[in-house]
FILO-541413 format. One record per residue (C-alpha): x, y, z. Coordinates in pm, whole numbers, padded with zeros to 5 digits, always signed. Layout:
% FILO-541413
XYZ
...
//
This chain:
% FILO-541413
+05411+02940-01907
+05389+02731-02159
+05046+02825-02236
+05119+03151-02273
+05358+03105-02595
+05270+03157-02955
+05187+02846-03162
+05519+02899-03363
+05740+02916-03004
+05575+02634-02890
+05645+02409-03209
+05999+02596-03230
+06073+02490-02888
+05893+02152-02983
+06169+02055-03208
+06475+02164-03061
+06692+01967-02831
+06544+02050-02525
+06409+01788-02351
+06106+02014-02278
+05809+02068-02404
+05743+01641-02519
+05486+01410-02616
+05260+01437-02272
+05273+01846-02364
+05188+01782-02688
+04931+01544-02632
+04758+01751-02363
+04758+02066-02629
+04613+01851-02928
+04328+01728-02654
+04282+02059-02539
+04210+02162-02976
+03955+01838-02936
+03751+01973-02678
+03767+02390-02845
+03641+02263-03139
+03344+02042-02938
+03325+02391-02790
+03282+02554-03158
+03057+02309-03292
+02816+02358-02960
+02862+02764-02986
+02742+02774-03377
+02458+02515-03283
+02323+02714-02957
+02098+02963-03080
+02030+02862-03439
+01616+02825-03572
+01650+02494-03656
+01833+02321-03362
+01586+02449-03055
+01542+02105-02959
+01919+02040-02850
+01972+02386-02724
+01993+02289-02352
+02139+01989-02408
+02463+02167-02593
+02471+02451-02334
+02544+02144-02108
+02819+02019-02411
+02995+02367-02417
+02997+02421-02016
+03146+02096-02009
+03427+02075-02312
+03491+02451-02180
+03617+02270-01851
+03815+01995-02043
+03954+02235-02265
+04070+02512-01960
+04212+02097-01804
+04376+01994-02056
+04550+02312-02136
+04693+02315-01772
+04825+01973-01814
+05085+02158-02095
+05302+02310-01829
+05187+02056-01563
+05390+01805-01819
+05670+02013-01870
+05677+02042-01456
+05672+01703-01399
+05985+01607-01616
+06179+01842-01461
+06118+01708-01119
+06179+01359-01290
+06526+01481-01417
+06625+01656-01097
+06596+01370-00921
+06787+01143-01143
+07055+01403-01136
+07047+01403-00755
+07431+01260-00581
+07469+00875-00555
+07799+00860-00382
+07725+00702-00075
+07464+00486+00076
+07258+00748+00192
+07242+00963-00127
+07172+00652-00314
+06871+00564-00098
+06744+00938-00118
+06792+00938-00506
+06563+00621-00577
+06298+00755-00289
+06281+01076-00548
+06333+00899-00851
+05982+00637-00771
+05795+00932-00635
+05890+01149-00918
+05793+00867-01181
+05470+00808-01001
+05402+01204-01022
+05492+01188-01397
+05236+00870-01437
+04923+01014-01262
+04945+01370-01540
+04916+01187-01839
+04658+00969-01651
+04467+01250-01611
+04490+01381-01958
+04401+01040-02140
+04114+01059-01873
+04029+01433-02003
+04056+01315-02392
+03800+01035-02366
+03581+01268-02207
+03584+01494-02525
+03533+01187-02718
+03233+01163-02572
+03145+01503-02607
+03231+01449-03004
+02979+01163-03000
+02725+01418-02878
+02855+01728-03096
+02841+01497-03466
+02490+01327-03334
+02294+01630-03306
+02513+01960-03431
+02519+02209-03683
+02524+02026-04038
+02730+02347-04140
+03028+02258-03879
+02984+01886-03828
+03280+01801-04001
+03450+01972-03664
+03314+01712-03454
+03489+01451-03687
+03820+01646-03640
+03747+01728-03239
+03708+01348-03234
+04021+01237-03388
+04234+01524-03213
+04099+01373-02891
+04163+00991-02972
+04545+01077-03106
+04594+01281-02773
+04429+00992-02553
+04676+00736-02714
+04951+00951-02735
+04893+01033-02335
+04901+00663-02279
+05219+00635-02428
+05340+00859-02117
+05159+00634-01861
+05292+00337-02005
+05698+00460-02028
+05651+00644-01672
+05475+00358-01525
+05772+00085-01646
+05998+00237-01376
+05796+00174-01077
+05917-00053-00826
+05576-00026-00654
+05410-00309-00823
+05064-00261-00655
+05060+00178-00729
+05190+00031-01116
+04939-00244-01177
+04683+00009-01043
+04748+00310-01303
+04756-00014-01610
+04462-00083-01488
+04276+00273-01464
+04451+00318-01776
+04298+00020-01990
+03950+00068-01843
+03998+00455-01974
+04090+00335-02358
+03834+00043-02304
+03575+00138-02635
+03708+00471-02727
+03869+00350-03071
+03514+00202-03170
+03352+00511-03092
+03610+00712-03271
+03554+00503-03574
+03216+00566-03545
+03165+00916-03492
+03416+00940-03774
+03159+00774-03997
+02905+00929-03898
+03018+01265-03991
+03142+01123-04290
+02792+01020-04396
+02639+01375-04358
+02923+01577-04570
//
């Protein structure tokens, strides 16, 4: 598992020529470092004198960028799976009719597979940006400039993630299933690089 490596494997296997871990892996890990350090900034808040008044509401924050954090990290392997299926089936026999016919049937349902996981992903990372919004509005002064860096991690993975959709999504024949995932896909980026840009300021402003 994927998961399961050191930082250094992962990044060693990163690099190399393997077509395995990519981009969706990598986006789905750097979203998955958004949402731990939403988690941080919420776990040094909870419990301090002076920040009673958010308490609940960042119990809520943590339960909730625990959950895209424990999502996103799945999505690492769940990447790496889906390429592999993707490859397979381009690799499958075209020598006759019939072979050819079963090789595109795996090849579109393979690409749709490999368009719906970074979907989800760039769905998970603008979740955390949200969570960012919350965790730079109303955290701990003393680790606010980790909601600026949650908040960035997040946007980089969500557009990075996208970049998956989009590549995945150019090889569908299904026009209506391809049109559909543009469109969930646009209404999921719709605002977040304003509210990056702002929750970036706004921890700027109190450093």
């Amino acid at each position: 598992m994927a998961e399961e490596k050191t930082i250094r494997e992962f990044l060693d296997e990163l690099a190399s020529k393997a077509s395995t871990p990519g981009g969706g892996s990598a986006a789905a890990i750097i979203g998955a470092m958004g949402a731990a350090l939403v988690s941080m900034v919420c776990n040094l808040t909870i419990g301090k004198k002076n920040y009673t008044e958010v308490e609940e509401e960042f119990r809520g924050v943590l339960h909730k960028a625990e959950a895209l954090r424990e999502r996103l990290t799945g999505m690492i392997e769940a990447d790496i799976d889906v390429f592999a299926k993707v490859m397979a089936a381009y690799g499958m026999p075209r020598d006759t009719e019939d072979e050819k016919a079963a090789r595109t049937q795996a090849i579109q349902a393979a690409l749709k597979e490999a368009t719906v996981v970074p979907l989800a992903c760039a769905r998970a990372c603008a979740d955390v940006i949200n969570l960012s919004k919350t965790a730079a509005e109303k955290g701990n002064l003393n680790v606010i400039s980790d909601a600026g860096v949650a908040v960035v991690a997040a946007y980089a993975a969500l557009r990075s993630a996208a970049l998956n959709v989009y590549i995945n999504v150019g090889g569908i024949k299904d026009e209506a299933f391809a049109n559909e995932k543009r469109a969930e896909l646009q209404r999921i980026l719709a605002g977040t690089d304003r509210m990056t840009e702002e929750v970036y300021a706004l921890v700027k402003s109190k450093l």
